[in-house]
MMTF fields as JSON, N, C-alpha, C and O atoms, coordinates in Angstrom:
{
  "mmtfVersion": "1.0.0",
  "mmtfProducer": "UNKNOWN",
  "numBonds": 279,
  "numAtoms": 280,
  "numGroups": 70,
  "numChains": 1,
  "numModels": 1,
  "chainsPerModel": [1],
  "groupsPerChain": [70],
  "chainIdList": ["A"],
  "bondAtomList": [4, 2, 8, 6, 12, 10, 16, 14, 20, 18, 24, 22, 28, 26, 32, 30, 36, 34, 40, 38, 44, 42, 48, 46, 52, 50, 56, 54, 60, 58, 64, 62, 68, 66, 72, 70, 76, 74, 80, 78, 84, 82, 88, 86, 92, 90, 96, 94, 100, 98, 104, 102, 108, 106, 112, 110, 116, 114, 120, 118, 124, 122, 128, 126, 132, 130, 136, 134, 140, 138, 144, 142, 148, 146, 152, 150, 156, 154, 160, 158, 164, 162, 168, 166, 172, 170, 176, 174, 180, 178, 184, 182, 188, 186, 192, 190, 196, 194, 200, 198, 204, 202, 208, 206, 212, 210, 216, 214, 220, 218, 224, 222, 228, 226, 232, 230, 236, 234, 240, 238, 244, 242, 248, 246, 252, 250, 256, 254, 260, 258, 264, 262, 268, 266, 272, 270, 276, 274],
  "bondOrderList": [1, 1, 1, 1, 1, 1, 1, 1, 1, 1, 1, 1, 1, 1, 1, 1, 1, 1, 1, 1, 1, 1, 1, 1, 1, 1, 1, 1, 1, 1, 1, 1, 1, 1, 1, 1, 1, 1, 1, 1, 1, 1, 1, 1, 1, 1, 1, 1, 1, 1, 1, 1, 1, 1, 1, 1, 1, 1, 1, 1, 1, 1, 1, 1, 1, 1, 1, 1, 1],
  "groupList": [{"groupName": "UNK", "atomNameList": ["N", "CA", "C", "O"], "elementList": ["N", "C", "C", "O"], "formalChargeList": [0, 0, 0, 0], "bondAtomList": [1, 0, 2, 1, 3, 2], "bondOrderList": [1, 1, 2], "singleLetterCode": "X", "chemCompType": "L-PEPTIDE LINKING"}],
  "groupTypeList": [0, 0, 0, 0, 0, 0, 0, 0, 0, 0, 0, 0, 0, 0, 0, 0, 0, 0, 0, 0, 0, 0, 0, 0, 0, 0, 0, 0, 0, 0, 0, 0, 0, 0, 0, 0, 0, 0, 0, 0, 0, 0, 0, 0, 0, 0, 0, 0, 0, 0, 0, 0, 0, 0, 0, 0, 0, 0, 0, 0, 0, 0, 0, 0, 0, 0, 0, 0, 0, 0],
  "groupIdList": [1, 2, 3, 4, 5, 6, 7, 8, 9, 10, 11, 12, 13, 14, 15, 16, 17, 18, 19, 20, 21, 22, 23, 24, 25, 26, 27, 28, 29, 30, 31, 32, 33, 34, 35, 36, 37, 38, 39, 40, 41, 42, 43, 44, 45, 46, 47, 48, 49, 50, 51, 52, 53, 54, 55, 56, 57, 58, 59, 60, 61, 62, 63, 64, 65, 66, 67, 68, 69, 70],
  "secStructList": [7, 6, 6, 2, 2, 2, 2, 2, 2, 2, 2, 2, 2, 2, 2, 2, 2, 6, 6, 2, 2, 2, 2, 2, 2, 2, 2, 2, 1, 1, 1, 1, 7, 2, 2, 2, 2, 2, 2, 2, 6, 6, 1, 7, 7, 7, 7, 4, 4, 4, 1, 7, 7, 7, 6, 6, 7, 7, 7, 7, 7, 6, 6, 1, 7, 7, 7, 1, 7, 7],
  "xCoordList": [45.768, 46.027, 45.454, 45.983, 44.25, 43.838, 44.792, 44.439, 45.912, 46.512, 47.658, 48.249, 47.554, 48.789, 48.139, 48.704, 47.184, 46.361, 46.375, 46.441, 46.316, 46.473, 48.03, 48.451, 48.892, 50.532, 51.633, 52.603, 50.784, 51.962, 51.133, 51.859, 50.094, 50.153, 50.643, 50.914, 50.716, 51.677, 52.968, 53.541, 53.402, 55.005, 54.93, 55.658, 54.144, 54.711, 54.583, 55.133, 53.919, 53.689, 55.09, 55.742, 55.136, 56.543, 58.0, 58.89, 57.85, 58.97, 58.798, 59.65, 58.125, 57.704, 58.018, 58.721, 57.554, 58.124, 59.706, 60.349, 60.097, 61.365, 62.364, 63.308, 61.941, 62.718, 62.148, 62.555, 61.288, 61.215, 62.121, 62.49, 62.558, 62.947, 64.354, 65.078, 64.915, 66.403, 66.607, 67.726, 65.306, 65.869, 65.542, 66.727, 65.128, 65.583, 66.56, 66.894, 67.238, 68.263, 69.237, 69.731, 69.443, 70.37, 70.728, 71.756, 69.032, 68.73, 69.52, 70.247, 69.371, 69.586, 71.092, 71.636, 72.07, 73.714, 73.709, 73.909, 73.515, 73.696, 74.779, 75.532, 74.56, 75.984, 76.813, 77.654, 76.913, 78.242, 79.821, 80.753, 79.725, 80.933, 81.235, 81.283, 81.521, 81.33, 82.31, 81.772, 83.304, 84.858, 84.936, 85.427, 84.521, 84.323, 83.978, 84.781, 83.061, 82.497, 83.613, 84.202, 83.565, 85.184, 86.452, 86.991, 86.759, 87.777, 88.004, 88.94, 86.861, 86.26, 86.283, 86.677, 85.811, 85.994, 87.765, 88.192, 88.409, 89.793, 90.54, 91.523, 89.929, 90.54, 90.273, 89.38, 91.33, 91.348, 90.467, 90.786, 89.416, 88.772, 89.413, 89.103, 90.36, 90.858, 91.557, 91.406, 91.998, 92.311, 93.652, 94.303, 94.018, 95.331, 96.399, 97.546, 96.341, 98.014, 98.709, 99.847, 98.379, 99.641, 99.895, 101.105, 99.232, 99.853, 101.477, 101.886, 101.721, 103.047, 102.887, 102.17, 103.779, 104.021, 104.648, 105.733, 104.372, 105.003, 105.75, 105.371, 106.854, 108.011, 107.362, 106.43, 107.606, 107.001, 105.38, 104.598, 104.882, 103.745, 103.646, 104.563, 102.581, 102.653, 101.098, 100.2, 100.87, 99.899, 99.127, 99.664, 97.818, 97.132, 96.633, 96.445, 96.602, 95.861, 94.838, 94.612, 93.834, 92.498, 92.914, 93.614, 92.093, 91.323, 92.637, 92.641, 93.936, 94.379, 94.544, 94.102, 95.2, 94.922, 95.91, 96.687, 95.856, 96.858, 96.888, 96.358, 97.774, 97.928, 98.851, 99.777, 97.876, 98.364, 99.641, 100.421, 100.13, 101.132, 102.367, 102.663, 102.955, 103.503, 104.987, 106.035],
  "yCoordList": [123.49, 123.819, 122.754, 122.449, 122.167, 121.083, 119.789, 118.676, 119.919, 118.655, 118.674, 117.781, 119.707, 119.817, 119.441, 118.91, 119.807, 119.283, 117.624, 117.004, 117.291, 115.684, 115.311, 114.577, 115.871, 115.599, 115.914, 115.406, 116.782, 117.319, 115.6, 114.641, 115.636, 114.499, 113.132, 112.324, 113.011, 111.728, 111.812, 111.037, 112.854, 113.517, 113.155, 112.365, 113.781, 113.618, 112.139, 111.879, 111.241, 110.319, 109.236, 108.338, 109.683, 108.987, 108.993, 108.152, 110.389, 111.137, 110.388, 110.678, 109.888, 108.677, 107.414, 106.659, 107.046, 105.726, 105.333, 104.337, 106.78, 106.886, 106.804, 106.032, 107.639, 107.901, 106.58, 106.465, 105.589, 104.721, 103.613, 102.782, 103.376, 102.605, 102.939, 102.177, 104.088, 104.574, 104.245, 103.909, 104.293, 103.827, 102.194, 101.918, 101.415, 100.406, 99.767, 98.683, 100.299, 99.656, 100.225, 99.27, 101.141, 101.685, 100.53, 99.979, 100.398, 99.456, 98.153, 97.488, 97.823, 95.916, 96.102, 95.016, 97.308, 97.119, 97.218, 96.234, 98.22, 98.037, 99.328, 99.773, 99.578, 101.199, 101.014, 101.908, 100.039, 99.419, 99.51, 100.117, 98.627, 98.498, 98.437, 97.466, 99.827, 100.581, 99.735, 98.959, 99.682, 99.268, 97.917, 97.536, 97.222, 95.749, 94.934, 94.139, 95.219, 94.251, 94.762, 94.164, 96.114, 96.607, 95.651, 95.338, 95.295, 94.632, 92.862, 92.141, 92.635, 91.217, 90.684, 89.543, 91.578, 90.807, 90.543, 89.838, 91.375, 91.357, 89.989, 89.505, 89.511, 88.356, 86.769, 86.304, 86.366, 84.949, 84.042, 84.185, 83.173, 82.075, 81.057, 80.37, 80.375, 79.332, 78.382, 77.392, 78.999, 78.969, 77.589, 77.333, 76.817, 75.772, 76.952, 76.506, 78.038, 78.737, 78.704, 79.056, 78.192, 77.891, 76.581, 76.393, 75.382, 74.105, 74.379, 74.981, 73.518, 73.499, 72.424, 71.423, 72.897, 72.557, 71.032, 70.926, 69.954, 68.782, 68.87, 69.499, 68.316, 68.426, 68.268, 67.473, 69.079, 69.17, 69.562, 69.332, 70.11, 70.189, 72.095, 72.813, 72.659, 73.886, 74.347, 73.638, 75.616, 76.03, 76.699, 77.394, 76.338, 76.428, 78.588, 79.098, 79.189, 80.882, 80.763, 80.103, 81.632, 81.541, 82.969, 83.98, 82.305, 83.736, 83.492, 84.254, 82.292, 81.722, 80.171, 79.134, 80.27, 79.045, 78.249, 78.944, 76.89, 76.28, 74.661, 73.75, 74.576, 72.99, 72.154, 72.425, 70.882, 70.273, 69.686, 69.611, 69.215, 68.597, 69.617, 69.78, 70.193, 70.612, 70.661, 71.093],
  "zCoordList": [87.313, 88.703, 89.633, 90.702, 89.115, 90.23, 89.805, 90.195, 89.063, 89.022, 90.711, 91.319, 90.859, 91.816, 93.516, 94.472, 93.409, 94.659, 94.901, 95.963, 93.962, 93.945, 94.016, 94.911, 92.995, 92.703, 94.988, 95.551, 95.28, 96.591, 97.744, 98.008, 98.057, 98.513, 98.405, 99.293, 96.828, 96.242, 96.703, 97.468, 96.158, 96.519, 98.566, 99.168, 98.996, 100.239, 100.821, 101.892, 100.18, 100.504, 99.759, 100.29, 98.661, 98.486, 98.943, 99.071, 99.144, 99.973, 101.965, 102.804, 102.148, 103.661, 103.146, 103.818, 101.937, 101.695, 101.571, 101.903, 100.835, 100.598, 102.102, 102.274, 102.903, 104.161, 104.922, 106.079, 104.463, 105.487, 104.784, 105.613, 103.575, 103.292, 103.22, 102.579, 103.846, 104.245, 105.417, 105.804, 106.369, 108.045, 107.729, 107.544, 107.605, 107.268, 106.698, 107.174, 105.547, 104.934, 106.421, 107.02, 106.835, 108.113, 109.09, 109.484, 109.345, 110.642, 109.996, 110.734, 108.678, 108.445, 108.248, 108.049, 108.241, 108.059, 106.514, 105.802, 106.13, 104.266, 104.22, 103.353, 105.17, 104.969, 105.845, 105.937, 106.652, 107.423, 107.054, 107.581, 105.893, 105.348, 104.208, 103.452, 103.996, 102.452, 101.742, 100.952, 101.787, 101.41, 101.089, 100.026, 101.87, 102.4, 100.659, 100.169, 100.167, 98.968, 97.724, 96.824, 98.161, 96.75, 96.541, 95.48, 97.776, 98.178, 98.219, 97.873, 98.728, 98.377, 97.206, 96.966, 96.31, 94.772, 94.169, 93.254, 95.062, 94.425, 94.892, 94.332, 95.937, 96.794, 95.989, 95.28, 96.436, 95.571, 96.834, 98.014, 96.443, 97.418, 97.315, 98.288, 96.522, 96.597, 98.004, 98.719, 97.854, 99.641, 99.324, 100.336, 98.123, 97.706, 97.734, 97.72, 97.763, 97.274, 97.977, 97.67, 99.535, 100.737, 100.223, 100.342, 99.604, 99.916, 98.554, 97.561, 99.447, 98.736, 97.423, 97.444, 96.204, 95.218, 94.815, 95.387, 94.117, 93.898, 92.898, 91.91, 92.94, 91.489, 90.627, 90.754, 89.14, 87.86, 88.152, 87.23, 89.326, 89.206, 88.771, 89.169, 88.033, 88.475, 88.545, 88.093, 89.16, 89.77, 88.464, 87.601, 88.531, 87.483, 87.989, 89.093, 86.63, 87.01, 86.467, 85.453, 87.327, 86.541, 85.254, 85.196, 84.527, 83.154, 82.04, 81.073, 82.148, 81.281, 80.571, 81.065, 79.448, 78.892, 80.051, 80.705, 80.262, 80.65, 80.289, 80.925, 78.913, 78.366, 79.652, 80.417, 79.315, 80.563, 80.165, 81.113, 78.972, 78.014, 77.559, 76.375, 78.515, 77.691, 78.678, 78.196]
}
């Protein structure tokens, strides 16, 4: 029973650390834009797929093989 006298002050004291480190992440924009990083990864950075193409040239894909000889 005297463990609990010691255990509810820890608890409440973590339970302050906890809620302080929720209004902070709030305050710095971490729950802004939920959607935003889901979506981001799907996007290509390349940013060449507007230039236009040269005869016999073709556009290399990422995550396949592509022989240059062939």
């Amino acid at each position: 029973m005297d463990v609990i006298y010691s255990l509810i002050p820890g608890m409440i004291f973590f339970g302050l650390v906890f809620v302080g480190v929720l209004i902070w992440a709030i305050k710095r924009g971490q729950y802004e834009d939920l959607e935003g990083d889901g979506n981001r990864i799907l996007m290509d950075e390349d940013g060449d797929q507007d230039k236009p193409l040269e005869p016999g040239e073709r556009r290399k894909r990422v995550g396949l093989n592509f022989p240059d000889d062939d």
